[in-house]
C-alpha positions in Angstrom: 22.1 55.6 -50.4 21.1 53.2 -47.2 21.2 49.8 -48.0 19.9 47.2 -44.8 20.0 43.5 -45.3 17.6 41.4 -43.3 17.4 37.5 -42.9 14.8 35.8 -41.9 15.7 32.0 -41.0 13.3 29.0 -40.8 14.2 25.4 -40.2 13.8 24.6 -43.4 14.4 28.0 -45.3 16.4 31.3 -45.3 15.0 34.1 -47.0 17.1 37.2 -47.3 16.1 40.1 -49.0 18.7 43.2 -49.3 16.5 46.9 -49.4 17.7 50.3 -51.2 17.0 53.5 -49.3 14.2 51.1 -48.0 13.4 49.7 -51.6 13.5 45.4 -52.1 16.0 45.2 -54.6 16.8 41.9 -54.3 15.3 38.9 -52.9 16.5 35.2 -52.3 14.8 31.9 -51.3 17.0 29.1 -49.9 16.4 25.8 -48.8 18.7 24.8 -45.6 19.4 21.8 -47.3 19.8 23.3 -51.0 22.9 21.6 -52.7 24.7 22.4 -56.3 25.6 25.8 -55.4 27.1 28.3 -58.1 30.7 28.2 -57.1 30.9 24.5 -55.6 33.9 22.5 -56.9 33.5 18.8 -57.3 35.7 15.8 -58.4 33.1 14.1 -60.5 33.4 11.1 -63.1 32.8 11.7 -66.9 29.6 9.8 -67.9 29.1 10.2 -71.1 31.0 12.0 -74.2 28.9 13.1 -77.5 31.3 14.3 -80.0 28.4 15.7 -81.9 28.1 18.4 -79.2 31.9 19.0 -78.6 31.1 18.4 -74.7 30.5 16.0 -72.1 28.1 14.7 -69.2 29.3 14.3 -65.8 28.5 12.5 -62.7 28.4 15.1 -59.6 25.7 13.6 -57.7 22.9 15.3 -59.1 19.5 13.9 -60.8 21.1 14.7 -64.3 24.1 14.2 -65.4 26.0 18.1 -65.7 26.9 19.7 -68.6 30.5 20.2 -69.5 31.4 21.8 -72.8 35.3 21.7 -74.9 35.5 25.7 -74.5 34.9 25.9 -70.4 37.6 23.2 -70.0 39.9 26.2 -70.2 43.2 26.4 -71.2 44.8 25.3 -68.5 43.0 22.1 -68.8 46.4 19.5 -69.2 47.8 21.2 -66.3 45.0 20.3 -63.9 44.4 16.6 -65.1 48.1 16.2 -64.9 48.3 17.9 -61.0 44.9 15.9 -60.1 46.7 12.5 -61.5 49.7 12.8 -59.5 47.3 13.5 -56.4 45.4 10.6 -56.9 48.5 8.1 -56.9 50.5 9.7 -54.7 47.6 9.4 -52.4 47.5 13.2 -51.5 51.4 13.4 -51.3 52.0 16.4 -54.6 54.1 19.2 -54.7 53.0 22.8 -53.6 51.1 24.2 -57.3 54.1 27.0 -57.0 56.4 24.2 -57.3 55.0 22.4 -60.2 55.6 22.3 -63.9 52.2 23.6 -66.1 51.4 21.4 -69.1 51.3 23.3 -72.4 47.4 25.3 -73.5 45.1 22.8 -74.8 44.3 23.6 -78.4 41.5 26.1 -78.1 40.1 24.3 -81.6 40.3 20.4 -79.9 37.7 17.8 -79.6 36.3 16.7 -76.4 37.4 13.3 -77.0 41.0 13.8 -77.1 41.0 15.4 -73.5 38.7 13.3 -71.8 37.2 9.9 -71.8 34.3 7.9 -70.0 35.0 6.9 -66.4 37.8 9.4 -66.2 38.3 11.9 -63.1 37.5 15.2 -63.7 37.7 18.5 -61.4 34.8 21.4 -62.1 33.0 24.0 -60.9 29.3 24.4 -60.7 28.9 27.7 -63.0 25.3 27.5 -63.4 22.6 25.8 -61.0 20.0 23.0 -62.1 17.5 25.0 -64.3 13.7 23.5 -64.9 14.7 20.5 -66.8 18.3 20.7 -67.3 21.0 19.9 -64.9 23.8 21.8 -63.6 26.4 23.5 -66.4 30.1 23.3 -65.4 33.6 24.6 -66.1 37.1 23.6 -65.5 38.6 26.8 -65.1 38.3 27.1 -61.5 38.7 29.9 -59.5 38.0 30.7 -56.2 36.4 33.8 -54.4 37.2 35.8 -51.3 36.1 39.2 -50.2 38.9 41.6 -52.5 40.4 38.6 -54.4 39.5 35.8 -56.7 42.2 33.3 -57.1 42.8 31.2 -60.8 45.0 28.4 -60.2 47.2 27.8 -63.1 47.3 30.6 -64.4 49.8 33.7 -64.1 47.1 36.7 -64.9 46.7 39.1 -62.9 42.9 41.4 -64.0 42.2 44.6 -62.8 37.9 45.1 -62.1 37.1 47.3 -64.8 34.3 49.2 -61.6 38.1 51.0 -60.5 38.0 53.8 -62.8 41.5 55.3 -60.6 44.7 54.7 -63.2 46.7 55.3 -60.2 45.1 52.4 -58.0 44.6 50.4 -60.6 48.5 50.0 -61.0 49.1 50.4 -57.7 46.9 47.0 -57.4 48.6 44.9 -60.3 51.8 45.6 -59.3 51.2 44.8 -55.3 49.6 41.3 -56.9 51.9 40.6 -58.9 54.8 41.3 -56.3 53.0 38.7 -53.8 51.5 35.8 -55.6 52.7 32.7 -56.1 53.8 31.1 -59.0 51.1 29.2 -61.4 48.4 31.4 -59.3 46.1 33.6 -61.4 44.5 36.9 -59.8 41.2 38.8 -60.0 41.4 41.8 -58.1 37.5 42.6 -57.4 36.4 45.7 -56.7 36.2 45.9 -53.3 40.2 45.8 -52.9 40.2 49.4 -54.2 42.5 51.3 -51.2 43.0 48.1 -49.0 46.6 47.4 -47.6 49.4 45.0 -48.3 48.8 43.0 -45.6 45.2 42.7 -45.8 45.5 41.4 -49.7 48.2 39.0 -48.7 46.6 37.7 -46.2 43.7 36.9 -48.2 45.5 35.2 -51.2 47.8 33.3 -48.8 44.0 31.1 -47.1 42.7 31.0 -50.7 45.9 29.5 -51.6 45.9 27.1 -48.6 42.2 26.1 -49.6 42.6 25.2 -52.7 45.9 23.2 -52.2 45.0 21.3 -49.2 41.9 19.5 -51.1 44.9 17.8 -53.0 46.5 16.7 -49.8 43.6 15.0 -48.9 43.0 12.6 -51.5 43.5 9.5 -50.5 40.4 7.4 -51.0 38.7 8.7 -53.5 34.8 8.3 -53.8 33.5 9.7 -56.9 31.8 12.3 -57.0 33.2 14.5 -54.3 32.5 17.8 -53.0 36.0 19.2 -52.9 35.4 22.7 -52.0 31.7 23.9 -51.1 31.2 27.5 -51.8 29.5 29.8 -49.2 25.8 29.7 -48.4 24.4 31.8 -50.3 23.6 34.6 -47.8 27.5 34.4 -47.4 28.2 35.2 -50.7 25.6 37.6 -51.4 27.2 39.7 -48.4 30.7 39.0 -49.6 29.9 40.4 -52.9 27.8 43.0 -51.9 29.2 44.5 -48.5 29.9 48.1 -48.9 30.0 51.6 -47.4 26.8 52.4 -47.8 25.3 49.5 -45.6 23.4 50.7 -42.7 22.3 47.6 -40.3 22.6 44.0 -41.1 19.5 42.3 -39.3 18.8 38.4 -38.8 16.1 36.9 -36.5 18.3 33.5 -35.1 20.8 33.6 -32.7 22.9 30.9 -34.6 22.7 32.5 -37.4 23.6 36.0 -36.3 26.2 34.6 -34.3 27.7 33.2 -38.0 27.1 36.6 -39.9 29.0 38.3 -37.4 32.1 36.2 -37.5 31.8 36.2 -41.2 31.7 40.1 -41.0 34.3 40.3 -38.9 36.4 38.6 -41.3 36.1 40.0 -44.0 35.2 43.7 -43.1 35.6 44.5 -39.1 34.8 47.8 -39.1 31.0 46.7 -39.9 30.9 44.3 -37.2 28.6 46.8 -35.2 25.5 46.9 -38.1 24.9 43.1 -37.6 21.9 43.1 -35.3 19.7 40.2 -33.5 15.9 40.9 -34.4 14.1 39.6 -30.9 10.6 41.2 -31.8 7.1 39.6 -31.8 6.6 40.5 -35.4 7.9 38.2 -37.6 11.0 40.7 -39.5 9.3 40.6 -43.1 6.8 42.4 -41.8 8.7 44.5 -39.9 10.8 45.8 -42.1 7.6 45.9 -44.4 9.5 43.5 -46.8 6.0 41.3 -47.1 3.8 43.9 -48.3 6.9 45.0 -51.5 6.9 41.4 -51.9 3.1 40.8 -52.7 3.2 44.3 -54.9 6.3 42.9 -56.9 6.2 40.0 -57.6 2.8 39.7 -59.5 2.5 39.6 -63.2 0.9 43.3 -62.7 3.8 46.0 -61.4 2.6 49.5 -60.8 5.2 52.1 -60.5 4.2 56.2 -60.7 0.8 57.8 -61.5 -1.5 54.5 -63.0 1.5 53.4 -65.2 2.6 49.4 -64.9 4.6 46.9 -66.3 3.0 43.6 -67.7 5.4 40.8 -67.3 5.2 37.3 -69.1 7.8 34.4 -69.0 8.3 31.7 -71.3 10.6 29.1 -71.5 13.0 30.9 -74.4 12.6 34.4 -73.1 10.9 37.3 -70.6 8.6 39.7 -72.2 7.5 42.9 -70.2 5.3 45.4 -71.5 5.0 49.1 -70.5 1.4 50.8 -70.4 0.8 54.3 -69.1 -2.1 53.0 -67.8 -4.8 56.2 -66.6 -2.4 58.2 -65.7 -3.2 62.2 -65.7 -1.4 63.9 -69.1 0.3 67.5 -68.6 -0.8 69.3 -71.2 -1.0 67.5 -74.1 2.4 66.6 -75.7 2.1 62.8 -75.9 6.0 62.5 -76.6 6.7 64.7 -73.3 4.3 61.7 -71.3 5.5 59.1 -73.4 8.9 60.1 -72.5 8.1 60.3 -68.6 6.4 57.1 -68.5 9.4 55.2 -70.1 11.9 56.5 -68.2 9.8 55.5 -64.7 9.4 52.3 -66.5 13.4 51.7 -66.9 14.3 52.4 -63.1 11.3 49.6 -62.2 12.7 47.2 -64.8 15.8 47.6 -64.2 15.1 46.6 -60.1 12.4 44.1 -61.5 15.6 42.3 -63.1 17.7 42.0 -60.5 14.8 41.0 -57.9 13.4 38.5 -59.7 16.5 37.7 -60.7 15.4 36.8 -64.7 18.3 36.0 -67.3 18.1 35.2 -70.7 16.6 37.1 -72.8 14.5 39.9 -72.2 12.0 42.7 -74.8 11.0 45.4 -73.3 7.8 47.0 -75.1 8.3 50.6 -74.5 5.6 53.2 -74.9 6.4 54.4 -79.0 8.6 57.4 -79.4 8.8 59.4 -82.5 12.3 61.0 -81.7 15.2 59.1 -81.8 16.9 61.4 -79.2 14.1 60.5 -77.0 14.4 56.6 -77.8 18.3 57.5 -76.8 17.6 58.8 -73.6 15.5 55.8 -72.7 18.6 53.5 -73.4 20.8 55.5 -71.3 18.6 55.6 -68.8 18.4 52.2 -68.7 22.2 51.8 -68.7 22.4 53.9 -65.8 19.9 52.0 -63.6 21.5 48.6 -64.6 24.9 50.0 -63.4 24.3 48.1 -59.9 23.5 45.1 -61.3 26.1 42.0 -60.6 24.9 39.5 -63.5 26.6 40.4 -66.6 23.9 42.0 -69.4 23.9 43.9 -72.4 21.6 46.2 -73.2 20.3 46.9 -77.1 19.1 50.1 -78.6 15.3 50.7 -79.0 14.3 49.5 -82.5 11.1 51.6 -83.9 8.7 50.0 -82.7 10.1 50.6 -79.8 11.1 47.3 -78.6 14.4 47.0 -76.2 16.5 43.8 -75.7 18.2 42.4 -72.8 20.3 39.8 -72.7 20.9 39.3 -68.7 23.1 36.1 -67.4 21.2 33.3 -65.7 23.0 30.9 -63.1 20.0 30.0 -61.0 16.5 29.4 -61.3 14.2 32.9 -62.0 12.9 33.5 -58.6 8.7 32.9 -59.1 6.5 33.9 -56.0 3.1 33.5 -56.7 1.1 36.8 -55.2 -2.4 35.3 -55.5 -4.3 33.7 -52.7 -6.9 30.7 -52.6 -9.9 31.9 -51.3 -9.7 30.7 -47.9 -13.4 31.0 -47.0 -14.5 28.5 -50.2 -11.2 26.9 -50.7 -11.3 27.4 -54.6 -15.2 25.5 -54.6 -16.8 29.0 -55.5 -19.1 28.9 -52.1 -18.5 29.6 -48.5 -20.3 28.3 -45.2 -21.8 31.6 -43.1 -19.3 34.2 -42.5 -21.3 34.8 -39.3 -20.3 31.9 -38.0 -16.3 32.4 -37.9 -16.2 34.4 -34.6 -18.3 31.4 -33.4 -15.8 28.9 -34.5 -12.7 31.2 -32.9 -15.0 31.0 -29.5 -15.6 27.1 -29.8 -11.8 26.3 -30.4 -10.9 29.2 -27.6 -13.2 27.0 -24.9 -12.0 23.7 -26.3 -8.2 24.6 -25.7 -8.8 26.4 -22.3 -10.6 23.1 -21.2 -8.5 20.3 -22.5 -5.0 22.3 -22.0 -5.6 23.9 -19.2 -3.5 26.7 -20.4 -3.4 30.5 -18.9 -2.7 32.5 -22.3 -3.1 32.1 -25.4 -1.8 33.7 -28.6 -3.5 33.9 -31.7 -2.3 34.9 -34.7 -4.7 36.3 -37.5 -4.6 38.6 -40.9 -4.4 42.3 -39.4 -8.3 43.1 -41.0 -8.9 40.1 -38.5 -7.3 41.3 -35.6 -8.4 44.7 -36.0 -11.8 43.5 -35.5 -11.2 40.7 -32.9 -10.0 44.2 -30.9 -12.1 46.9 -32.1 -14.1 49.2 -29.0 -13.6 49.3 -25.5 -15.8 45.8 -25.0 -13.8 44.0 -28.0 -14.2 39.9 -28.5 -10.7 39.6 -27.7 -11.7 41.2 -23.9 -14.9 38.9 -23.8 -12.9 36.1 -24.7 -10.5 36.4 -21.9 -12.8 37.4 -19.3 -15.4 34.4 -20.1 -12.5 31.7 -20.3 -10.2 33.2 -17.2 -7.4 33.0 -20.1 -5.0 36.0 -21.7 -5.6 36.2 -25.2 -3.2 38.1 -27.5 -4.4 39.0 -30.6 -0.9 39.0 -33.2 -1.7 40.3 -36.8 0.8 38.5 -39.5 0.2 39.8 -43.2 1.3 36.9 -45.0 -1.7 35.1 -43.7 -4.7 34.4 -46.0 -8.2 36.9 -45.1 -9.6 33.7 -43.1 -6.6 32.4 -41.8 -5.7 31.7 -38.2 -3.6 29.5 -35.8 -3.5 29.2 -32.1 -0.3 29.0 -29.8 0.6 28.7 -26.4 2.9 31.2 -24.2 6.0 29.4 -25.9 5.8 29.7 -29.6 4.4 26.4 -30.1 2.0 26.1 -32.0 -2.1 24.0 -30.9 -2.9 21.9 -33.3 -5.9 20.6 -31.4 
């Protein structure tokens, strides 16, 4: 399996979408200026503490007040009040963590109020982003992620990723850990450690280490709240915990940026520095890659997938609902079970990517097509299992009931990503009329002599939808030739497919675009 992962940055955006054997599997918006990441560590200020709940509301700087709950303190909760409270008033002068004596657990049965009170300092970690009118949920079992290792301060564990099937390596990799780390330090070993060297692990624990310790050693005036330690952006992360083998080409369209992705790369997996390429074409990389055109089929509330069949999916506010309809598709023979059969097991493999592109948590019922055999209803869930293996978030998957209803339960730490597929009518602008079609080549040619005139410009780009453009060019004596000939100006016709049907915007030999 290919895998190519291609970034497309805007001033005040980066998309990046990562493609299977050429397939979107997974898509992601950003602003540049997004904060309240999943994984950001902040030194926020308890606001508010409601017994009722067994939780508390803290200040990190966002709208609402974030959600902190008794059971995400963690255990090792006294230990990191106690290690934040000698930071504080020593000003940032406290002992190495390895050096330092842990408090006993916190009773895993306590009340919120005998930990914590209002006004207090409190270290946490963002563990799920602001979600519609909710603000961020947090935890104070920190940990901290690199490329093979995540690193639990306080704790002495050291977990094995349960993706390492190998009894051999997975000793080999607790026992290596556990020879290396310091004291009061916790390890995950992710999957991606599985045959890396000594030196490459140790490495690796010893700047996680020095991260997390040297936040302490800077706490001298404290301004609550405080970003302590700001996790990766996300295209960062997504290629920390994705990177693998199988990728093929890693393809951004900035300089800046590909310049960063690079470095990053070479950091945390030289020998696929070479796949990180600069996209310097005229076609804007969605479209290139023909990311665009997967986008507008996917994302709709319609999803076809093999022969007439498609999905149907509807989102609420407590959970996702997708329905499965064979749709007109042609029967072999006429065993219904046999189709039935076929059309679910299509259906899984586009739910399954449906899941992860979209990225929807929560709960999810799946309306499969009705089977009569429960060998067949089986074969759907294991099918199902099998094409959810990829997927990062943490789910679990039900059996089908007889009606032939399936339930997900997927974990959500972000906002579902939405992309609305349908278009305003760009001719009537939603008022249900139009002025003369016949009159829009008329309007290109008035605003074509207007620029040339006023600008005094040489060439001119303009960039239309490609139905456009393949009529602005069409024959021997096209419009676009006429054009340039009758104005003494080089006009290049660009055709962009995220642009409405009547869409179009005029630039000059720079990029810039006229807005005259």
């Amino acid at each position: 399996m290919s895998q190519d992962f291609v970034i497309d940055f805007s001033p005040f955006e980066i998309n990046s979408a990562l493609l299977e054997n050429k397939q979107l599997v997974e898509f992601k918006k950003d602003k540049t200026d997004l904060k309240f990441s999943v994984g950001d560590i902040y030194l926020g200020k308890v606001k508010k503490i409601m017994p009722g709940l067994n939780a508390a509301f803290i200040d990190v700087g966002y709208g609402k007040d974030a959600f902190l709950h008794y059971l995400d303190l963690g255990p090792q909760f006294g230990s990191l009040k106690k290690y934040l409270g000698t930071a504080i008033s020593r000003q940032g002068k406290v002992p190495s963590l390895h050096r330092f004596k842990n408090e006993p657990d916190i009773n895993k049965n306590g009340k919120i109020s005998d930990v914590l009170k209002v006004y207090q300092s409190v270290i946490v970690q963002i563990t799920k982003e602001p979600i519609s009118t909710k603000g961020p949920r947090l935890s104070s079992e920190i940990s901290l992620a690199g490329r093979n290792l995540v690193l639990m301060p306080f704790s002495d564990k050291v977990s094995i990723s349960q993706k390492i099937e190998s009894p051999e390596e997975k000793n080999r990799l607790k026992t290596l850990l556990q020879s290396i780390k310091p004291r009061n330090y916790g390890v995950i070993v992710r999957t991606a450690a599985q045959g890396k060297k000594v030196a490459l692990l140790d490495s690796e624990l010893r700047n996680l280490v020095v991260s997390w310790e040297k936040v302490f050693f800077q706490l001298k005036e404290v301004t609550l709240p405080k970003l302590m330690i700001g996790e990766l952006n996300r295209t960062a992360a997504l290629l920390r915990d994705i990177l693998n083998v199988d990728f093929s080409s890693i393809n951004v369209n900035d300089y800046s940026l590909y310049r960063e992705v690079k470095e990053y790369i070479k950091t945390i997996a030289p020998e696929k520095e070479k796949i990180v390429k600069l996209y310097m074409g005229k076609t804007p990389i969605f479209d290139q890659f023909g990311i665009t055109k997967q986008i507008k089929a996917l994302f709709g509330q319609t999803v076809s997938f093999k022969n007439g069949a498609y999905l149907i999916i509807e989102h609420t506010e407590a959970m996702h609902v997708i329905d499965v309809n064979s749709g007109n598709r042609s029967k072999s023979g006429n065993d219904q079970e046999a189709n039935a059969l076929d059309v679910n097991m299509a259906a899984a493999k586009e739910i399954s990517r449906q899941l992860r592109l979209r990225d929807m948590g929560g709960i999810i019922v799946i309306d499969f097509i009705d089977l009569l055999s429960a060998k067949n209803r089986n074969t759907v869930l294991e099918k199902m299992k099998v094409e959810m293996k990829n997927d990062r978030a943490k789910h679990n998957i039900l059996p089908l009931s007889k009606f032939g209803l399936m339930q997900i339960t997927r974990q959500r730490v972000r906002p579902e990503m939405n992309i609305t597929t349908t278009e305003k009518c760009p001719a009537c602008h939603g008022s249900g009329s139009i002025t003369p079609s016949l009159l829009f080549t008329e309007k290109l040619d008035d605003q074509i002599k207007n620029i040339v005139k006023d600008l005094k410009v040489s060439k001119l780009i303009l960039k239309v939808h490609p139905i456009i453009a393949a009529f602005l060019t069409k024959g021997i004596w096209s419009l676009n030739l006429q054009w340039s000939l009758k104005y003494k100006c080089r006009i290049k016709i660009r055709e962009i497919q995220t642009y409405n049907f009547l869409e179009y915007h005029f630039f000059d030999k720079f990029g810039d675009e006229i807005t005259k």
